[in-house]
C-alpha positions as CSV (number, residue, x, y, z in Angstrom):
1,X,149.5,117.9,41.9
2,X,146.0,115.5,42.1
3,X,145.1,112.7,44.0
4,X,145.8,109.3,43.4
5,X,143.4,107.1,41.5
6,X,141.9,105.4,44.7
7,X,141.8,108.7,47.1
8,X,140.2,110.1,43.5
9,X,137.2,107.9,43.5
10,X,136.6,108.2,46.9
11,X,136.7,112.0,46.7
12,X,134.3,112.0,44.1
13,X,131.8,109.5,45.6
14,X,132.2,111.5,49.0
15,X,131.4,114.5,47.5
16,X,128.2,113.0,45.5
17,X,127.0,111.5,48.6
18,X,127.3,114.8,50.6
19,X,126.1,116.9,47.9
20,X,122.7,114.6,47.6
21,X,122.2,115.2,50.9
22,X,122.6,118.6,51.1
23,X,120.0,119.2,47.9
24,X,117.5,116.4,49.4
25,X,116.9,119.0,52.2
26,X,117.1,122.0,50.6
27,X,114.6,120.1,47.8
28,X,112.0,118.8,50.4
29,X,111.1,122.2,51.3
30,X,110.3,122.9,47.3
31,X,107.7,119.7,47.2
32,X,106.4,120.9,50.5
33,X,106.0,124.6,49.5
34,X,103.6,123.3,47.0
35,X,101.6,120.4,48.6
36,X,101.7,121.6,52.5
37,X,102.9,124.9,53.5
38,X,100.1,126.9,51.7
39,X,97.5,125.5,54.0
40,X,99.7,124.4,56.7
41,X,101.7,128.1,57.4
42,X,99.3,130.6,56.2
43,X,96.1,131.9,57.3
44,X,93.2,129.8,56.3
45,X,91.1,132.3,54.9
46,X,93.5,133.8,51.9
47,X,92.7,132.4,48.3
48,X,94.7,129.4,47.6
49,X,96.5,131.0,44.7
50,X,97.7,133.5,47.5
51,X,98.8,130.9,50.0
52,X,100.8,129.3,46.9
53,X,102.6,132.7,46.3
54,X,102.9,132.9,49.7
55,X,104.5,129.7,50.3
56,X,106.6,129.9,47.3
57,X,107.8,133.2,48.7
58,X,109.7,131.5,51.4
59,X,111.2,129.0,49.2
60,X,112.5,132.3,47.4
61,X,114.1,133.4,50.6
62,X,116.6,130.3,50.5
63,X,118.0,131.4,47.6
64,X,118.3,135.0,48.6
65,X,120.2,133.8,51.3
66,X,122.4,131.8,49.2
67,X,124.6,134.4,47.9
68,X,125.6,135.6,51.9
69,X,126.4,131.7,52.2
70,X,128.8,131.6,49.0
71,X,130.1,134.7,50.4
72,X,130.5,133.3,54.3
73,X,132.0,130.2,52.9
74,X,133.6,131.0,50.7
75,X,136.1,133.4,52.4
76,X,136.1,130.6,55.5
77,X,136.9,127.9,52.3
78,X,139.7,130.2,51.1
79,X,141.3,130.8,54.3
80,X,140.7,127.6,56.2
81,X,140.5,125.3,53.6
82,X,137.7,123.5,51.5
83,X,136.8,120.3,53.8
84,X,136.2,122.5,56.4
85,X,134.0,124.8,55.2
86,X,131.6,122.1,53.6
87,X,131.6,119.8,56.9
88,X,129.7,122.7,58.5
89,X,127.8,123.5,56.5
90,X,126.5,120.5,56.0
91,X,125.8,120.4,60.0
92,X,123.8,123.4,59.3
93,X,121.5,122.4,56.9
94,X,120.8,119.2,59.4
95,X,119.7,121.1,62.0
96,X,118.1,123.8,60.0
97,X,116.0,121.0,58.0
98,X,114.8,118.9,61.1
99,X,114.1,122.0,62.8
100,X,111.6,122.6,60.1
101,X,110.3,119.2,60.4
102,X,109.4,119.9,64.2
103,X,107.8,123.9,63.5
104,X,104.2,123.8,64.6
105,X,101.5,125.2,61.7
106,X,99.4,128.8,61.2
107,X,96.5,127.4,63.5
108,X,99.0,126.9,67.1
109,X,101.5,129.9,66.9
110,X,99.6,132.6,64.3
111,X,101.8,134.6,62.6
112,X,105.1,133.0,63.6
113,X,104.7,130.0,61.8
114,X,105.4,131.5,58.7
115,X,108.5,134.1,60.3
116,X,110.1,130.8,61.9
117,X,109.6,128.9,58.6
118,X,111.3,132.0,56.5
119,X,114.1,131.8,59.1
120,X,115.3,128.3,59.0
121,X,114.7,128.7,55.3
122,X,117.2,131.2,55.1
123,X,119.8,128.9,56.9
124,X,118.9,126.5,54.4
125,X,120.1,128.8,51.8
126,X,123.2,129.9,53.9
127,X,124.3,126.2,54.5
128,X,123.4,125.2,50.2
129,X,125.2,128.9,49.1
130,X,128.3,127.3,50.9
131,X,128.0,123.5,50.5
132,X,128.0,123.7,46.7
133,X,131.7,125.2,46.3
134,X,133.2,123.1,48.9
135,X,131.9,119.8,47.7
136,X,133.0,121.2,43.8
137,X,136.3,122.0,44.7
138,X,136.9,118.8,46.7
139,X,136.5,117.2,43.6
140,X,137.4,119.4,40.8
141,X,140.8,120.7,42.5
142,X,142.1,116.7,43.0
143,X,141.1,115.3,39.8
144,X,143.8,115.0,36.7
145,X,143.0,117.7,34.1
146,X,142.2,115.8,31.3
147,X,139.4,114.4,33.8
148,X,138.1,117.7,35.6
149,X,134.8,117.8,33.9
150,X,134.2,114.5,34.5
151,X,134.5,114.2,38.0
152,X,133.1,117.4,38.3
153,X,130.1,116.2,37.7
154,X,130.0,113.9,40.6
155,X,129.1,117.1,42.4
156,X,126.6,118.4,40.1
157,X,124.9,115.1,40.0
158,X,124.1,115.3,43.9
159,X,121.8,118.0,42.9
160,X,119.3,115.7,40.2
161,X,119.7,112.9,43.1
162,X,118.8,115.7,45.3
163,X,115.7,115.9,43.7
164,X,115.2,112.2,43.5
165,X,115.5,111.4,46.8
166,X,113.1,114.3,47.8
167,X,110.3,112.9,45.9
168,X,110.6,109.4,46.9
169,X,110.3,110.2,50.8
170,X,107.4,112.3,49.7
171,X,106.1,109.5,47.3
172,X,106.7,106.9,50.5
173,X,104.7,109.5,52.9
174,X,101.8,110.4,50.6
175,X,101.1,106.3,49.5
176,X,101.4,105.7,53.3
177,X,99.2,108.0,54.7
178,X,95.6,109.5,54.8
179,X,95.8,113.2,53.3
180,X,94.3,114.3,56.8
181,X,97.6,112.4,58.7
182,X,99.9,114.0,55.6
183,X,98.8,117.9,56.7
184,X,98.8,117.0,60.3
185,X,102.2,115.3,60.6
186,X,103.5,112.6,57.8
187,X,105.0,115.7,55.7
188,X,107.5,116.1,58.6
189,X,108.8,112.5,58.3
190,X,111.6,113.7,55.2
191,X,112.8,116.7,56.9
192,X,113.0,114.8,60.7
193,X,115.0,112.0,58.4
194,X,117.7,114.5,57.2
195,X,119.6,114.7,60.5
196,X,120.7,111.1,60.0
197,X,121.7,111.1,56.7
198,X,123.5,114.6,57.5
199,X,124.8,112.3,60.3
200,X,126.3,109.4,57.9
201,X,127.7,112.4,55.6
202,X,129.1,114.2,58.6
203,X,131.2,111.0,59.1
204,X,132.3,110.0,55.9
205,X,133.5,113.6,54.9
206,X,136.1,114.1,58.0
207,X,137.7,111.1,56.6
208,X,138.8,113.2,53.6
209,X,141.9,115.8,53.5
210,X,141.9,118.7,51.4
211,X,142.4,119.2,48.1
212,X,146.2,119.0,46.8
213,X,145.9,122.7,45.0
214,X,144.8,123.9,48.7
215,X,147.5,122.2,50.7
216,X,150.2,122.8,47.6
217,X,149.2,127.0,47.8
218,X,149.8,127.2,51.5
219,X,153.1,124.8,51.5
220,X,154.6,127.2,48.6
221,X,153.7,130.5,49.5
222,X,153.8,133.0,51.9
223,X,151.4,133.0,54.7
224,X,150.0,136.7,53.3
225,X,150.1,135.5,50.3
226,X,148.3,132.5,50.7
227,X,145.9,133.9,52.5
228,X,144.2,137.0,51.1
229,X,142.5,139.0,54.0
230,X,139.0,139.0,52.6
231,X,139.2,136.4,49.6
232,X,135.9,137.8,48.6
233,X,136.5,141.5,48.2
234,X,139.7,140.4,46.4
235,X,137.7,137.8,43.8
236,X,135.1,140.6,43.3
237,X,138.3,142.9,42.3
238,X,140.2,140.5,40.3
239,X,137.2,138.8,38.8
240,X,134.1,141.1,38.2
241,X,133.5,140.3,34.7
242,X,133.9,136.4,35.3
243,X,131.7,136.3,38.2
244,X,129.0,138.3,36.7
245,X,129.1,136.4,33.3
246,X,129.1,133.0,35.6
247,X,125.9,134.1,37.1
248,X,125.1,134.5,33.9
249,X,125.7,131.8,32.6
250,X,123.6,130.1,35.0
251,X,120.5,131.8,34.3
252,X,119.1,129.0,31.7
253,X,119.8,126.2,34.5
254,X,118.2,127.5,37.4
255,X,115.1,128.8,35.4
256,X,114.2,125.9,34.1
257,X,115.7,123.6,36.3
258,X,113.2,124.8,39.3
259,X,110.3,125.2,36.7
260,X,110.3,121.2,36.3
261,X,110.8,120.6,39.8
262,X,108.8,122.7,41.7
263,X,106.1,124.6,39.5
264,X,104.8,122.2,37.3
265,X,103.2,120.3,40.4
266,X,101.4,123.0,41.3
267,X,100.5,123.2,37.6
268,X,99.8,119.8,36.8
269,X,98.2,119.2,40.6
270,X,95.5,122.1,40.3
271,X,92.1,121.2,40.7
272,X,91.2,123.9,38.1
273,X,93.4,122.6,35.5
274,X,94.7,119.5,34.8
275,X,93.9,117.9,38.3
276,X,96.2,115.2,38.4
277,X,97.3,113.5,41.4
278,X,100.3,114.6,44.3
279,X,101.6,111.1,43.4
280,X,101.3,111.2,39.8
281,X,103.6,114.5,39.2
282,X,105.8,113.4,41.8
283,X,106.1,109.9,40.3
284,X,106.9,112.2,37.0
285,X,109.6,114.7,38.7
286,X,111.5,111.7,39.9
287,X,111.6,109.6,36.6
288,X,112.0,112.3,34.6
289,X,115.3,114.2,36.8
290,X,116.6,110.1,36.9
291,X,117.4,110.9,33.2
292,X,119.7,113.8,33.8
293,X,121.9,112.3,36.0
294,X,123.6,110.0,33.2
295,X,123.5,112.9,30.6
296,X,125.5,115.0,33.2
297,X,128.4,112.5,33.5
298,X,128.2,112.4,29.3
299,X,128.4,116.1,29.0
300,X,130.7,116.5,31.4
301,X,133.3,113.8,30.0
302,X,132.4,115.7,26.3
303,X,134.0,119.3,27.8
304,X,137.1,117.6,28.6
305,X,137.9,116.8,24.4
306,X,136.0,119.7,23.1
307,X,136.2,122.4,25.3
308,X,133.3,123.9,28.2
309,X,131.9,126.4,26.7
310,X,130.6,124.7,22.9
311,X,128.2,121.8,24.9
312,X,127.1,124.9,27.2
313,X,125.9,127.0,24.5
314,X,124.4,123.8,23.0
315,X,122.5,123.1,25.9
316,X,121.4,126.8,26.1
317,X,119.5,126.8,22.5
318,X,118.0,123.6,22.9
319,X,116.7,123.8,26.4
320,X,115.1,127.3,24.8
321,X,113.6,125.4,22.4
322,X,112.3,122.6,24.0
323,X,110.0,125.2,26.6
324,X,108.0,125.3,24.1
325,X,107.3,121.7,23.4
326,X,106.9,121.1,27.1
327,X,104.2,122.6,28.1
328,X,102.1,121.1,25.1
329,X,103.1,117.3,26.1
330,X,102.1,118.2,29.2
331,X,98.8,119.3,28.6
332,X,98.1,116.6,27.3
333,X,97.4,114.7,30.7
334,X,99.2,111.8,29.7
335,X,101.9,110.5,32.3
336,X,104.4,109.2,29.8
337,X,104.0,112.1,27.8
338,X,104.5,114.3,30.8
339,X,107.6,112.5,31.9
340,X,109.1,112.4,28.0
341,X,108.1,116.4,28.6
342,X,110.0,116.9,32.4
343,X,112.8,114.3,30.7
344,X,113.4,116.2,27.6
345,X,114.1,118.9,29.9
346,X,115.8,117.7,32.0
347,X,118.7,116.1,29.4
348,X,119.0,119.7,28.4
349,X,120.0,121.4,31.9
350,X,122.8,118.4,31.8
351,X,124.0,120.0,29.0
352,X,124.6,123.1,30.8
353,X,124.9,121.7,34.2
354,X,127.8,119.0,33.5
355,X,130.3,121.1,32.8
356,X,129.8,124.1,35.0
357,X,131.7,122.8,37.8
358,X,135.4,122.5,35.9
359,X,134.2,126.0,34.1
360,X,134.1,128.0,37.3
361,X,136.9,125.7,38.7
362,X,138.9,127.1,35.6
363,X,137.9,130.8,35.8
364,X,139.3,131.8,39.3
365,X,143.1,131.8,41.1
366,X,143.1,129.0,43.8
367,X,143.5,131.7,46.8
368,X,140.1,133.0,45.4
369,X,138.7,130.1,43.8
370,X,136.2,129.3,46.5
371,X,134.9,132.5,46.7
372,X,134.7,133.5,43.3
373,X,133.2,130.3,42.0
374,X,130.5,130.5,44.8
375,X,129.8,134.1,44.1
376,X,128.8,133.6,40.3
377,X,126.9,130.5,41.0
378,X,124.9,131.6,43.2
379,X,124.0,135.0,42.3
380,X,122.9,132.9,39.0
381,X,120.9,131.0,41.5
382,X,119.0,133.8,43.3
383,X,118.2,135.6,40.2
384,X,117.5,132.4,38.3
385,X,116.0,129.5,40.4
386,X,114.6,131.5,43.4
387,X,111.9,133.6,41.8
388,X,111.3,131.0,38.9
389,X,108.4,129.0,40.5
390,X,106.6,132.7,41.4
391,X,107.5,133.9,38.2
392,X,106.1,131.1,36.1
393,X,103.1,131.3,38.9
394,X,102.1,135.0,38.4
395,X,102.4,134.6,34.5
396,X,100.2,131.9,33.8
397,X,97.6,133.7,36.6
398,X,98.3,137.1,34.5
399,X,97.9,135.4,31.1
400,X,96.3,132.1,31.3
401,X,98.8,130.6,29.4
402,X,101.8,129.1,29.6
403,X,103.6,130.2,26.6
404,X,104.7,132.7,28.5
405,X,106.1,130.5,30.8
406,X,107.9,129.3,28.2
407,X,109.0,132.7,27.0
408,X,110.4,133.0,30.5
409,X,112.7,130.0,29.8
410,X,113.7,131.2,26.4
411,X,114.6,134.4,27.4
412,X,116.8,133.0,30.4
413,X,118.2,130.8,28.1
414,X,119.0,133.8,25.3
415,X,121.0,135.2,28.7
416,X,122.9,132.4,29.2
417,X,124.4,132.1,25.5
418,X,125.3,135.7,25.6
419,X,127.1,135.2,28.9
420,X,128.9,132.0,27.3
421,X,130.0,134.0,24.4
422,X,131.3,136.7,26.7
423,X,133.8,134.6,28.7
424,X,136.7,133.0,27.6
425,X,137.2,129.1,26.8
426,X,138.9,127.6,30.2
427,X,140.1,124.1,29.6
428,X,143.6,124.5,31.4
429,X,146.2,122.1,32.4
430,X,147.6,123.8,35.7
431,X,144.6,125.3,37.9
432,X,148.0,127.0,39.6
433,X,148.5,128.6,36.6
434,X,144.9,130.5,36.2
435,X,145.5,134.0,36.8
């Protein structure tokens, strides 16, 4: 059973709208982590290098608590339903966000700054570790099989446009304002501004019913057997190998991805090194993550004739590949070679990224699906993305060059082709009939 062709596009456009929403907020705190926070939450007497390890710290602590929110969610998503479980959490990441917007700085409360700003950064990564498999499913479990991938990427897009969106509230602040007015109060325009958009989102989503495989599992079975007890423990039992190799699987994306995102503005914005401007890499992040949000919807569309797991692997070796190329074009100083740098990258996470959503989709039972698919992606997540940006920091203070960084992306990437090679081709026509 799938939705019609009209409730069908308005799944998918629901979903990409909610899920850019989501990732703007949970992505605003990465820009700030780097241009605000070190000064702003930390004491003022630390080396900055410190304060930026620091800083990035917290954003670390978001995706530690991302893996409690898949697991929170996703039993509430496989009990209660899909729509359910992603409307709140989308209320939670709205008031988590403009709460950060209103937290006062290092020099009014001392030391709490910094424990206040770790909390509501781990609600942010409750709220995102349950968002992401709600929105998925939404779309993934409604479309027609032949067209799974596809409109699974309308969800995995909301993360690129995430990004995009994030950088143009910062690039609107930082042209707007003196840099004095920017640390005192303009960086807490974008996260004030997310309560209306989570507003708009709250409104459009409890339009939408649930998914026909949700509604068609509790119409045809028993209520015991339609609802496991703990949907977790049972995906953990049923599915160990697929949620490990998932998470996985996930490595390459989630290194790299938060690598272009997050560290190379600290890299390319340090006075000591290439000393380029706030607006100039942000002007680069957000051109160059424009370009993988078509190359998602191609990829995508390309698992549904040739299979998941063949364009994955693809995007594996050649996002390994091009870390090495990066960096150089980077270096360079030049902002159209730094964007054709971030870009280049960027086309290879789509690669990878497209068709992840109708890959986990296909791996796990419906009664489970929520929680299984949540669980792999992201534990991939916390070991992957959270740590990158500190990572990638330490190694280029250790070493003083970033070819290691770059050996960091390769090695994530080696990961995520043996994971690929470990788990078994999904395209299936029936998601009733995964077992």
């Amino acid at each position: 059973m799938v939705a019609s062709e009209k409730s069908m596009r308005k799944v998918a456009l629901t979903s990409l709208g909610g899920t850019s929403i989501e990732w703007y907020d949970f992505f605003i705190y990465g820009t700030a982590a780097v241009l605000i926070f070190p000064t702003l939450f930390f004491p003022p007497d630390i080396p900055a290098y410190v304060g930026l390890i620091a800083s990035f710290g917290t954003f670390a602590v978001g995706f530690i608590a991302r893996p409690v929110g898949g697991m929170l969610f996703g039993h509430f998503g496989d009990r209660m339903g899909r729509k359910a479980a992603l409307v709140t959490a989308l209320v939670m990441m709205g008031v988590a966000t403009t709460l950060i917007g209103l937290l006062p700085g290092y020099e009014t409360i001392g030391p709490f700054a910094p424990l206040l700003l770790i909390l509501l950064r781990f609600v942010q990564g409750l709220a995102v570790g349950g968002q992401w498999g709600g929105a998925m499913l939404l779309v993934t479990e409604s479309a027609p099989a032949e067209k799974r991938g596809f409109y699974g990427a309308f969800a995995q897009a909301g993360a690129p446009l995430g990004v995009i969106l994030a950088n143009v509230a910062f690039l609107i602040v930082t042209a707007s304002v003196s840099t004095e007015a920017l640390l005192d109060w303009g960086w807490r325009i974008p996260f004030l501004a997310s309560i209306i958009l989570i507003g708009l989102s709250m409104y459009v989503q409890l339009t939408l019913e649930d998914t026909p495989a949700f509604k068609e599992l509790i119409e045809t079975s028993e209520p015991r057997e339609a609802k496991p007890r703990s949907p977790v423990i049972q995906a953990i039992k049923s599915y160990p190998k697929e949620i490990t190799l998932a998470a996985g699987a996930f490595l390459g994306v989630q290194v790299t991805f938060y690598i272009l995102i997050v560290f190379v503005i600290s890299y390319g914005t340090d006075p000591e090194g290439l000393a380029l401007s706030r607006s100039d890499m942000l002007f680069a992040v957000l051109v160059s993550t424009m370009a993988q949000v078509p190359a998602l919807f191609f990829f995508a569309s390309w698992s549904d004739r040739h299979g998941r797991r063949g364009i994955y692997k693809m995007g594996a070796i050649v996002t390994g590949l091009w870390a090495f190329v990066m960096f150089p074009l980077i270096d360079t100083g030049s902002l159209p070679l730094i964007i054709l740098a971030l870009a280049g990258g960027q086309i290879a996470i789509a690669m990878m990224y497209g068709p992840q959503a109708a890959l986990l989709t296909e791996l796990f039972s419906t009664e489970v699906r929520y929680s299984g698919a949540s669980l792999g992606y992201q534990l991939g997540a916390i070991v992957g993305g959270g740590f990158a940006p500190i990572i990638a920091t330490t190694l280029l203070v250790a070493f003083g060059s970033t070819v290691w960084v770059s050996g960091y992306i390769a090695l994530a990437c080696a990961l995520t082709y043996l994971s690929l090679v470990l788990l078994k081709e999904t395209p299936v026509t029936d998601l009733d009939k995964v077992t």
